[in-house]
N, CA, C and O atoms as a MOPAC input file, in Angstrom:
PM7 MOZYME 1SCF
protein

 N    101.85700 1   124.69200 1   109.31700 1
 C    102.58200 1   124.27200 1   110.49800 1
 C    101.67300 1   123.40900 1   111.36200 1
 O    100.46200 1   123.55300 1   111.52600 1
 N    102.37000 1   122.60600 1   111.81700 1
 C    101.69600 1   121.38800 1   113.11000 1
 C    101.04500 1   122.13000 1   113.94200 1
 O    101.39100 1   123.29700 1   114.13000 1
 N     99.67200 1   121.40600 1   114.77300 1
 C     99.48900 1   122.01800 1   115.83900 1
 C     99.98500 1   121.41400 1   116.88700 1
 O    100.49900 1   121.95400 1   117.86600 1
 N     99.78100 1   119.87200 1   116.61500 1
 C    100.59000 1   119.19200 1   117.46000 1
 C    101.19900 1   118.08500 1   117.47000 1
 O    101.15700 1   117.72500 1   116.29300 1
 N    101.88800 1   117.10300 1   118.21300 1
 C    102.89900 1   116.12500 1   117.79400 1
 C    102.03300 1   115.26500 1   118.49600 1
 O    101.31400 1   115.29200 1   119.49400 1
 N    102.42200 1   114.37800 1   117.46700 1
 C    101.77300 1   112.78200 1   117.28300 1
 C    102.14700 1   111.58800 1   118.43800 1
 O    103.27300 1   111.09800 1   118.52500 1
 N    101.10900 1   111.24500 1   119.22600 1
 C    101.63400 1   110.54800 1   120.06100 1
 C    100.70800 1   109.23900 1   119.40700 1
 O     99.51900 1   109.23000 1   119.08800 1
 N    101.55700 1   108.33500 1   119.35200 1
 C    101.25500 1   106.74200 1   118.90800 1
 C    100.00500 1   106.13900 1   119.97300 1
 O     99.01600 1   105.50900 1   119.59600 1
 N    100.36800 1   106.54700 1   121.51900 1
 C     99.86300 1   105.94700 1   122.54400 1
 C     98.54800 1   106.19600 1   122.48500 1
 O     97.74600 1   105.34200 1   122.86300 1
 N     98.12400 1   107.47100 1   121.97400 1
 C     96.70500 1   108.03900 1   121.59200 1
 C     96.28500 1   107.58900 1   120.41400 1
 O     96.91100 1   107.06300 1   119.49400 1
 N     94.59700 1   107.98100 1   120.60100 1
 C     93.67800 1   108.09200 1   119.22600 1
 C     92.96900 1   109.00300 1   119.11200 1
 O     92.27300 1   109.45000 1   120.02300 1
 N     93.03700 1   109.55500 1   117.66300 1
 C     93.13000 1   110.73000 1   117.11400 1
 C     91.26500 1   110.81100 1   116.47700 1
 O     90.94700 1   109.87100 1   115.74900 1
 N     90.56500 1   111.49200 1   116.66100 1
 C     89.30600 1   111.72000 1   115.81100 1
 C     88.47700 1   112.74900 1   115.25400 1
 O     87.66700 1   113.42500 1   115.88800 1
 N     88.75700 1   112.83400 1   113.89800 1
 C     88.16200 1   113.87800 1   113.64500 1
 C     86.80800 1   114.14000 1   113.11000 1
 O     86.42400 1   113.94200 1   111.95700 1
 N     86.20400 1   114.56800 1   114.01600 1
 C     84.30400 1   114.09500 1   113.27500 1
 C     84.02200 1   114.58300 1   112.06000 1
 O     84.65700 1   115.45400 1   111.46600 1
 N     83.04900 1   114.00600 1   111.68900 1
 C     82.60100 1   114.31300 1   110.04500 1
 C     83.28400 1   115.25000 1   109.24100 1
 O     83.12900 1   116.30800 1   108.63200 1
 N     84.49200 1   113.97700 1   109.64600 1
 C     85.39300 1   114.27600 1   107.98900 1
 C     84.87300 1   114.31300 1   106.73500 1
 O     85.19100 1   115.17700 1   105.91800 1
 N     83.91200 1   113.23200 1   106.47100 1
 C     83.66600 1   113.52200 1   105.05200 1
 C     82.22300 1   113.59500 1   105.28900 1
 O     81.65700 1   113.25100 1   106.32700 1
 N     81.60700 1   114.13500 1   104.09600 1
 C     79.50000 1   114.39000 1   104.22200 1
 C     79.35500 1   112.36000 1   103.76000 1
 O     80.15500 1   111.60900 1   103.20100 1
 N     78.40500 1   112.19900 1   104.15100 1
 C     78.41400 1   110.71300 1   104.34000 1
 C     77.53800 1   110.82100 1   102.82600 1
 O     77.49700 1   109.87800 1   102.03600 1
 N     77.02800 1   111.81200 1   102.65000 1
 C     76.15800 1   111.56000 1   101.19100 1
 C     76.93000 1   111.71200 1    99.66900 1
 O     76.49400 1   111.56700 1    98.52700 1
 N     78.45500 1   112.11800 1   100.26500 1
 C     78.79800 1   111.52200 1    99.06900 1
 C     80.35900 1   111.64700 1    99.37800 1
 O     81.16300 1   112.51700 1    99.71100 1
 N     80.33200 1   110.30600 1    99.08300 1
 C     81.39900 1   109.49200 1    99.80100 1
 C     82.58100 1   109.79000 1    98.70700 1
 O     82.51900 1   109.13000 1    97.66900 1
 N     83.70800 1   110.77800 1    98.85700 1
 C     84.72800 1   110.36300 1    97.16400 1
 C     85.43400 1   109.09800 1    97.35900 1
 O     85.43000 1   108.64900 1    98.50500 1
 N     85.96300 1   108.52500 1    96.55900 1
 C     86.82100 1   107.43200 1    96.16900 1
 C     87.73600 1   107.45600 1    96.99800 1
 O     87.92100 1   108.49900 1    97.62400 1
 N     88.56300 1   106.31200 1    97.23000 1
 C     89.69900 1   105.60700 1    98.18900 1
 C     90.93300 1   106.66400 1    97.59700 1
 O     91.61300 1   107.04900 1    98.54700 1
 N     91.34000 1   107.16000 1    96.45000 1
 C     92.11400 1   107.55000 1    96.22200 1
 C     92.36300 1   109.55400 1    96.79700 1
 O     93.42800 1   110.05300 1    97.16200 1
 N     91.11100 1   110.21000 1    96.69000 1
 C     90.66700 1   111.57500 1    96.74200 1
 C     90.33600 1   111.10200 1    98.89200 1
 O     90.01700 1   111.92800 1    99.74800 1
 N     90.44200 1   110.42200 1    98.99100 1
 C     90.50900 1   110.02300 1   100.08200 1
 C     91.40200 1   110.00400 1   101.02800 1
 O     91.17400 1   110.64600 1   102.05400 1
 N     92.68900 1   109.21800 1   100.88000 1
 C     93.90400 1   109.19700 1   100.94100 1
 C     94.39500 1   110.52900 1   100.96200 1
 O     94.83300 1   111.05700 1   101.98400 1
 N     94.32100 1   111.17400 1    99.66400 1
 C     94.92600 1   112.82200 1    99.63200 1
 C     94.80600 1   113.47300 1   100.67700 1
 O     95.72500 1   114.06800 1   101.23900 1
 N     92.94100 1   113.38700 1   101.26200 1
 C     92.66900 1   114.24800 1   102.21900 1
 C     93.41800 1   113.79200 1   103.56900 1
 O     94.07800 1   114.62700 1   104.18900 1
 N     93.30900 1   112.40400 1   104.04300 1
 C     94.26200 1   111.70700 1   105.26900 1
 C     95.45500 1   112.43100 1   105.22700 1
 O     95.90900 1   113.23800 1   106.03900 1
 N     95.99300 1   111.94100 1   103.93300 1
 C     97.54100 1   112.78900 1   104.10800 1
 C     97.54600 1   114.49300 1   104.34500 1
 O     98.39300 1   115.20600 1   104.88200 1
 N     96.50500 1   114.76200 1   103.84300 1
 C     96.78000 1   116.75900 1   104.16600 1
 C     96.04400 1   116.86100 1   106.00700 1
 O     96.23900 1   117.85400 1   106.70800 1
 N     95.30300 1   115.74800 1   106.44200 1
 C     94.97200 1   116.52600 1   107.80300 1
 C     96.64400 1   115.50300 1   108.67100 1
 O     97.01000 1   115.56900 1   109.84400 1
 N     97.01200 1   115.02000 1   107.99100 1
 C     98.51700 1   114.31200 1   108.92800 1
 C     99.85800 1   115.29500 1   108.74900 1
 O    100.92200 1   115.30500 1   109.36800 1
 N     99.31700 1   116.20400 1   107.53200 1
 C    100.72200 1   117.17500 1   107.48900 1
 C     99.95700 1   117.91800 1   107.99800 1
 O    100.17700 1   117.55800 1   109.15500 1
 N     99.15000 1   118.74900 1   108.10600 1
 C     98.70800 1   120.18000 1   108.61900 1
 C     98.27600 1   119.93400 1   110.39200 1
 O     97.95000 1   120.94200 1   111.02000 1
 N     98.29600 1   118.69200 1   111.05300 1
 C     97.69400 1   118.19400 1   112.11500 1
 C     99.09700 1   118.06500 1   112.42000 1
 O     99.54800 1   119.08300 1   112.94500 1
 N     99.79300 1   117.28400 1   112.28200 1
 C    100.87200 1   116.74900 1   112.89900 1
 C    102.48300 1   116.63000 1   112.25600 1
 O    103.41000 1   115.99500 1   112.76000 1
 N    102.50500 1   117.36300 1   111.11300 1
 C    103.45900 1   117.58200 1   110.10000 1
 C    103.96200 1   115.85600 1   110.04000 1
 O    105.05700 1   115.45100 1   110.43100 1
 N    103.06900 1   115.16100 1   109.56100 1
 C    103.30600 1   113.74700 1   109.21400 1
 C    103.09600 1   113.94100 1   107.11200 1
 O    102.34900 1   114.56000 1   106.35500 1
 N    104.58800 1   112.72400 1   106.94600 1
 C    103.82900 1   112.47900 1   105.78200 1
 C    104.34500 1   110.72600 1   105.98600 1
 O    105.01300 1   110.31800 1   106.93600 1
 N    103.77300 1   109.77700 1   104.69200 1
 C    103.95600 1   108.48700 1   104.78000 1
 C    103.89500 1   107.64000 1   103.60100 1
 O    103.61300 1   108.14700 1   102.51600 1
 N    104.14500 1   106.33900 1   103.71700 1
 C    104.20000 1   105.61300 1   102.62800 1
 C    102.87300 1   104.06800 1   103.39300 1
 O    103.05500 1   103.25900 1   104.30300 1
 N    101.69000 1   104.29300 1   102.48100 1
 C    100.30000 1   103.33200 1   102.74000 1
 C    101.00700 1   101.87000 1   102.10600 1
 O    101.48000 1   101.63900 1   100.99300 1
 N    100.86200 1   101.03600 1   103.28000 1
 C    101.05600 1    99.66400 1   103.23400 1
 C     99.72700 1    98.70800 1   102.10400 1
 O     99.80700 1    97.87300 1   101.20400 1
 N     98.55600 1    99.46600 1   102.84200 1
 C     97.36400 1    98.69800 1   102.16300 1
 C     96.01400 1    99.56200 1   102.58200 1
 O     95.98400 1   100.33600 1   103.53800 1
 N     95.09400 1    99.33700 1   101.84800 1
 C     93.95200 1   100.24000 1   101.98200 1
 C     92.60000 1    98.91300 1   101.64900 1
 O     92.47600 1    98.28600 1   100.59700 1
 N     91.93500 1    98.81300 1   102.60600 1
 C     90.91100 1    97.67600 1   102.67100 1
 C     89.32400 1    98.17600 1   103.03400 1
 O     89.44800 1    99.29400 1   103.53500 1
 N     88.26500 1    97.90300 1   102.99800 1
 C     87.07000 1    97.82300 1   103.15800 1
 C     86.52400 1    97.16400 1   104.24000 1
 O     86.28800 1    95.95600 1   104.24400 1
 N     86.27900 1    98.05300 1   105.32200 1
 C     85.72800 1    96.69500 1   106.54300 1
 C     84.12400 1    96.96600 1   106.81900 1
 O     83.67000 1    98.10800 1   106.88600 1
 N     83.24700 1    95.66500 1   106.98600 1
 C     81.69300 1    95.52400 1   107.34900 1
 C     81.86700 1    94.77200 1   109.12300 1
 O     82.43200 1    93.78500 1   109.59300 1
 N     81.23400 1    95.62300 1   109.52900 1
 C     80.90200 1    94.99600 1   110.91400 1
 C     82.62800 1    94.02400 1   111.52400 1
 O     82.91400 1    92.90800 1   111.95600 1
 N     83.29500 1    95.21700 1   111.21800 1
 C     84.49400 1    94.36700 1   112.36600 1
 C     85.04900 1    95.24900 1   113.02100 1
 O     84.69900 1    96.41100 1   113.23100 1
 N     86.02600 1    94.62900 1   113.38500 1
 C     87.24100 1    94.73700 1   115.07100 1
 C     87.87000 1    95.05400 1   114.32500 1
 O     87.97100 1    94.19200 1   113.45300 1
 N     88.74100 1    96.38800 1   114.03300 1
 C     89.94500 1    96.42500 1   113.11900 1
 C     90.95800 1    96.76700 1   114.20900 1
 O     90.75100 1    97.67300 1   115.01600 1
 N     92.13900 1    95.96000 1   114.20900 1
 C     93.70100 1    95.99200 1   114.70000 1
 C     94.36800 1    96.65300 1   114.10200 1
 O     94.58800 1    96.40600 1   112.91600 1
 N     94.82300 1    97.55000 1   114.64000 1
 C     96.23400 1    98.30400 1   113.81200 1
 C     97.63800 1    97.30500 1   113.99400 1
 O     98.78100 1    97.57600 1   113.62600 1
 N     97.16000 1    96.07900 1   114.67800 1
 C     98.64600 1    95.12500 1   114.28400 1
 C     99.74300 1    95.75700 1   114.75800 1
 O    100.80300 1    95.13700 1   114.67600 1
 N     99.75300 1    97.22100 1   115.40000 1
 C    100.64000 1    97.53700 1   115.84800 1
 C    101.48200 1    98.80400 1   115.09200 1
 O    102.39700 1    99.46300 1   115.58500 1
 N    100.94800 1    98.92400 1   113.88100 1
 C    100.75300 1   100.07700 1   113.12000 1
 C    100.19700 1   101.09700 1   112.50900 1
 O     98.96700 1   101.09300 1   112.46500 1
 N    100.83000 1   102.07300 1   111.96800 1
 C     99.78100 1   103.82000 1   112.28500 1
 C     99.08500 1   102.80600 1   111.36200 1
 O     99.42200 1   101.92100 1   110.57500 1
 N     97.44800 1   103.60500 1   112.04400 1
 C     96.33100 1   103.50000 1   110.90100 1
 C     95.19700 1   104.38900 1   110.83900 1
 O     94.63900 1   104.91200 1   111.80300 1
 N     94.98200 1   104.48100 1   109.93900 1
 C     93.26000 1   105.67500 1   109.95400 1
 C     92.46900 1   105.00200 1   109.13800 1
 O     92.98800 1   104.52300 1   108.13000 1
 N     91.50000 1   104.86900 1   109.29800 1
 C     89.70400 1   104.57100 1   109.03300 1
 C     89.09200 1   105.86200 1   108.89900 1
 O     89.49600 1   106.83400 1   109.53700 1
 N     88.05300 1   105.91100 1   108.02500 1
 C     87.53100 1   106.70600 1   107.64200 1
 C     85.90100 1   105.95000 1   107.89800 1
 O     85.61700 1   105.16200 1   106.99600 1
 N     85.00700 1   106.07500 1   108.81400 1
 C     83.54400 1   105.38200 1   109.31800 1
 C     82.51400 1   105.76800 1   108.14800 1
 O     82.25900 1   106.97000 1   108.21000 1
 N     82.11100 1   105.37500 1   107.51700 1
 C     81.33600 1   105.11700 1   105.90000 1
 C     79.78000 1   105.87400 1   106.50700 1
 O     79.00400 1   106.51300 1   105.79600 1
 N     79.63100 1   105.63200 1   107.77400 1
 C     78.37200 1   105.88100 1   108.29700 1
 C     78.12200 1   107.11200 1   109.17000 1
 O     76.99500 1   107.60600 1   109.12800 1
 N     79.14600 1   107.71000 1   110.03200 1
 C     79.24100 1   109.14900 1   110.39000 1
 C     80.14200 1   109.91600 1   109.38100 1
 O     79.70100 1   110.98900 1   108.97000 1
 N     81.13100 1   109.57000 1   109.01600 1
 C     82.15800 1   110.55800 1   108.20200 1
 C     83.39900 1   111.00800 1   108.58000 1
 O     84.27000 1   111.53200 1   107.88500 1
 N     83.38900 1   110.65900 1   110.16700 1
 C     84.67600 1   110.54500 1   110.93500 1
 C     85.70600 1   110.12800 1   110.61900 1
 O     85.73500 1   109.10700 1   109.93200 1
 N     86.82600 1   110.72900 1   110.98400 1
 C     88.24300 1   109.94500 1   110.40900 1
 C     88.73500 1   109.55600 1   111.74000 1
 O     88.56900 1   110.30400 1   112.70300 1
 N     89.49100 1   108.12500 1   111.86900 1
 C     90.10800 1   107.97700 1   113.41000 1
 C     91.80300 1   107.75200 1   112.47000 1
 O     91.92100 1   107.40600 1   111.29400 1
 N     92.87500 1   108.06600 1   113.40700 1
 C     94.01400 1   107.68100 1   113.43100 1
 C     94.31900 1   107.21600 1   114.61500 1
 O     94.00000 1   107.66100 1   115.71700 1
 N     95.24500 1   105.87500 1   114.21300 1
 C     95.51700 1   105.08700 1   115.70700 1
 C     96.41100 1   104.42500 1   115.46000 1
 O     96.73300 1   104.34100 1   114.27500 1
 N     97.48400 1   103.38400 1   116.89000 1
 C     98.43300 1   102.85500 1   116.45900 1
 C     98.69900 1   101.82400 1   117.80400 1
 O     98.95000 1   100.63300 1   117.62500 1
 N     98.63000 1   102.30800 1   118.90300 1
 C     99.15200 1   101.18400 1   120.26400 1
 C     98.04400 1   101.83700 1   121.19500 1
 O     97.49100 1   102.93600 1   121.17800 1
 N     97.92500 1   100.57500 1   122.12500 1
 C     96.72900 1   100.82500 1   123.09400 1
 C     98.06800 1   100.37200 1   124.25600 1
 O     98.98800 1    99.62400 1   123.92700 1
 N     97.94700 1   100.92100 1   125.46300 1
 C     98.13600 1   101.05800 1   127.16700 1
 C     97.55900 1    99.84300 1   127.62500 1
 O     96.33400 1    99.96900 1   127.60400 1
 N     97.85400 1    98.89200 1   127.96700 1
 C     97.08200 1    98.05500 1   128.90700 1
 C     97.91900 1    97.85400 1   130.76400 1
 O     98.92900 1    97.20600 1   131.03700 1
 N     97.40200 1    98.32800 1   131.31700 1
 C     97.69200 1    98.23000 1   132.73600 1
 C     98.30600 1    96.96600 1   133.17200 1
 O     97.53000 1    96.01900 1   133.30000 1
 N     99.33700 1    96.80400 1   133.37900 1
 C     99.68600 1    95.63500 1   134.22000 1
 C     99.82700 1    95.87200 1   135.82700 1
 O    100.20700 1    96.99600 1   136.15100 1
 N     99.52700 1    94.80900 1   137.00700 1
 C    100.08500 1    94.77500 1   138.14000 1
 C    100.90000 1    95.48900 1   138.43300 1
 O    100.54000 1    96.23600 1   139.34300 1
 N    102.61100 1    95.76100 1   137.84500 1
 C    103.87100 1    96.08400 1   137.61700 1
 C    103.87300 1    96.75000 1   136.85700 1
 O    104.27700 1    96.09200 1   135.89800 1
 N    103.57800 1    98.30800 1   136.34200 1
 C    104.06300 1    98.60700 1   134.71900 1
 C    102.65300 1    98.81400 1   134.20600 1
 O    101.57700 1    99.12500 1   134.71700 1
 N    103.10400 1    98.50700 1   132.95300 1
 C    102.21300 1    98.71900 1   131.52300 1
 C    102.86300 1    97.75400 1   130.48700 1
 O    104.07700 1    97.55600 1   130.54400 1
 N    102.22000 1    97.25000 1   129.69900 1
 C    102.33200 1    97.07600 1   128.23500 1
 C    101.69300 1    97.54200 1   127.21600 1
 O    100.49400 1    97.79000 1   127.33700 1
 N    102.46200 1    97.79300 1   125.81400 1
 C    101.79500 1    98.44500 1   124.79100 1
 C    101.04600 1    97.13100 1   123.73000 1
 O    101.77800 1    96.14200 1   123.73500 1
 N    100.39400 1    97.03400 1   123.28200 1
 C     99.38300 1    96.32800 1   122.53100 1
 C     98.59300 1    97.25000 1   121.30800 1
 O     98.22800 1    98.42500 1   121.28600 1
 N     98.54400 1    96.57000 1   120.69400 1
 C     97.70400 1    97.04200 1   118.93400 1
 C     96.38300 1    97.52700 1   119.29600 1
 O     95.58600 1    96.77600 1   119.85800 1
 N     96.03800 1    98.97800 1   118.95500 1
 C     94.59700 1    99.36000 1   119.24300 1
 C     93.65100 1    98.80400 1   118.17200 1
 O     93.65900 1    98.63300 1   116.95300 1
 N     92.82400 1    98.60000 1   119.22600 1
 C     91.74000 1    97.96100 1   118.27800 1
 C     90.01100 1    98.83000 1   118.36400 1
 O     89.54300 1    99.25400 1   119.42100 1
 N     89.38500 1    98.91700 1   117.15200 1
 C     88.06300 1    99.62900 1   117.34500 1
 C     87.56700 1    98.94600 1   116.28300 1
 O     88.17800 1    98.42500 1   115.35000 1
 N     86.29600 1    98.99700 1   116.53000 1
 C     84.76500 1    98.40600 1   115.83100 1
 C     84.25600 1    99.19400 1   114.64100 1
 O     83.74300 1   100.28800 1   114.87300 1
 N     84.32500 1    98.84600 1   113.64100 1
 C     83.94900 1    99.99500 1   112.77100 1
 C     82.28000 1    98.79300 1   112.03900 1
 O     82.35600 1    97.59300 1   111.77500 1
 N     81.00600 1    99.68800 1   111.90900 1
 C     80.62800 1    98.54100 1   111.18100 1
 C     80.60700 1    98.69700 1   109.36200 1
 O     80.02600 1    97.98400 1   108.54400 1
 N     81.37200 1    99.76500 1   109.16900 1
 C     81.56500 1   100.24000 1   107.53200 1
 C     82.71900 1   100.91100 1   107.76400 1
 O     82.94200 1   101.47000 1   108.83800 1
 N     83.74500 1   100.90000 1   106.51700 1
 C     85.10500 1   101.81500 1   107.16300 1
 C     85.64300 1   101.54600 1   105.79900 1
 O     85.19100 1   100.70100 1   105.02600 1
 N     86.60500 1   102.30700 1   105.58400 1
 C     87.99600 1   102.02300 1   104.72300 1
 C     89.01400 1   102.30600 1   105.49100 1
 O     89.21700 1   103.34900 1   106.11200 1
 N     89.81300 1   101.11900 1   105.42500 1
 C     91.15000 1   101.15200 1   106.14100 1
 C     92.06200 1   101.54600 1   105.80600 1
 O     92.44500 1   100.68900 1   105.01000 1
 N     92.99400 1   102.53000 1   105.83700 1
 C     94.23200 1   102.77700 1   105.79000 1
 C     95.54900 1   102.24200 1   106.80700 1
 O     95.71000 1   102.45600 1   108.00800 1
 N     96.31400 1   101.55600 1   105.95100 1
 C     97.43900 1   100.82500 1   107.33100 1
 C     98.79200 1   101.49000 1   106.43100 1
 O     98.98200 1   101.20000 1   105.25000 1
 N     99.64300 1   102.38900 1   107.18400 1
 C    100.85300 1   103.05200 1   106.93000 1
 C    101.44900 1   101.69600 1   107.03100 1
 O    100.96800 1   100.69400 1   107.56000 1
 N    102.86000 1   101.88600 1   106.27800 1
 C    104.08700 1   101.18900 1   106.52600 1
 C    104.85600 1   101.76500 1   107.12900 1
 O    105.60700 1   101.22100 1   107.93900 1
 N    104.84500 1   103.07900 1   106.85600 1
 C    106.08200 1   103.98500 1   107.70700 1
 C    105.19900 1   105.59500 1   107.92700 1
 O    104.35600 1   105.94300 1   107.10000 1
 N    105.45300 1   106.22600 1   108.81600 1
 C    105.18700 1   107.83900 1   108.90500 1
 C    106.33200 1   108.24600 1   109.06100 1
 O    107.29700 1   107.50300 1   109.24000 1
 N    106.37400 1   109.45300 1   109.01400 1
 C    107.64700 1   110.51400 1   109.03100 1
 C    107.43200 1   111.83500 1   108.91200 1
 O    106.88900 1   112.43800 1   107.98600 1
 N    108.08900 1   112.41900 1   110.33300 1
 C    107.92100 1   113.89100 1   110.49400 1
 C    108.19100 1   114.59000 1   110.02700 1
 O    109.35500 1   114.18700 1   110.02600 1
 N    108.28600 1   115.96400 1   109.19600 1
 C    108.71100 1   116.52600 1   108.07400 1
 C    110.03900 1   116.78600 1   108.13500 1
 O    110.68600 1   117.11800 1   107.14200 1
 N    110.71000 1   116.60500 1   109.71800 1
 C    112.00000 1   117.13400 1   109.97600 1
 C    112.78900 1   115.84200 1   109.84100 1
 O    113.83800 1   115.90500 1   110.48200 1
 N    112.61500 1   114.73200 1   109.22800 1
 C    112.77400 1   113.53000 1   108.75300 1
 C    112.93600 1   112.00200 1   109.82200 1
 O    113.70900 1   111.05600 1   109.67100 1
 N    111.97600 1   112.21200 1   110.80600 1
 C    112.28000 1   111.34600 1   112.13300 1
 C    111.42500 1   110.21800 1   111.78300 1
 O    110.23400 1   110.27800 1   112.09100 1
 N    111.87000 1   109.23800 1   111.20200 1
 C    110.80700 1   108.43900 1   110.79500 1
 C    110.44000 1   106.59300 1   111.72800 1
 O    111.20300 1   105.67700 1   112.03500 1
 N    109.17900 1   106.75000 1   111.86200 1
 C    109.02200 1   105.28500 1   112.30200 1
 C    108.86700 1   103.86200 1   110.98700 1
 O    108.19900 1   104.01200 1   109.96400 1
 N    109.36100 1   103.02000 1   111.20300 1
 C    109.10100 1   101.85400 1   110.85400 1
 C    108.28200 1   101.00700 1   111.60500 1
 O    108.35200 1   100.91600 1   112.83000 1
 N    107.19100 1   100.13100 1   110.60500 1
 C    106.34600 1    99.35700 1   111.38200 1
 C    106.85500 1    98.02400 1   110.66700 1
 O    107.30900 1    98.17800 1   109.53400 1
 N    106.83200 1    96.73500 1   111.19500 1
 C    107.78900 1    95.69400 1   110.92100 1
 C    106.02000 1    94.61200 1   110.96400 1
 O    106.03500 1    93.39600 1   110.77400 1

């Protein structure tokens, strides 16, 4: 069961997810993302693309994403950043610095009770 529900507006981090000395494969990887998104947040999903980043700015473009940091072991999940306006707020694509990472970018998540987002 969930502990808790997934808010998009936030970012999610879980420290040394993996031992950095031995790193498993993109695939044994994935598995684990998906079991802390059902047991964390009763999420499951369908992965758009899975990439390798050195020393960048990664954008979630506006969709769920988790990184896994090659160099602590941390896992982040993320999706929209808050930016303050005068009037309001607007939502905008979170962005973080990874300088080693594997990217995970969802196409869709969905709550087990079947409430699902689309990312376009």
């Amino acid at each position: 069961m969930s502990s808790q529900l997934i808010n998009l507006r936030n970012s999610y981090k879980f420290p040394q997810y993996i031992d950095i000395k031995s790193i498993p494969n993109k695939n044994a990887l994935e598995a684990g993302i998906r079991s802390v998104m059902l047991k964390e947040f009763s999420l499951t999903g369908e992965i758009d693309s899975i990439e390798e980043v050195s020393n960048s700015i990664v954008s979630s473009d506006g969709k769920f994403t988790s990184a896994v940091c090659l160099d602590t072991g941390d896992l982040h999940l993320f999706a929209i950043d808050v930016e303050t306006k005068e009037h309001g707020f607007i939502l905008i694509p979170k962005e973080m610095y990874f300088s080693n990472a594997i990217v995970y970018r969802w196409k869709t998540i969905e709550e087990i009770d079947n409430v699902k987002f689309e990312f376009y």
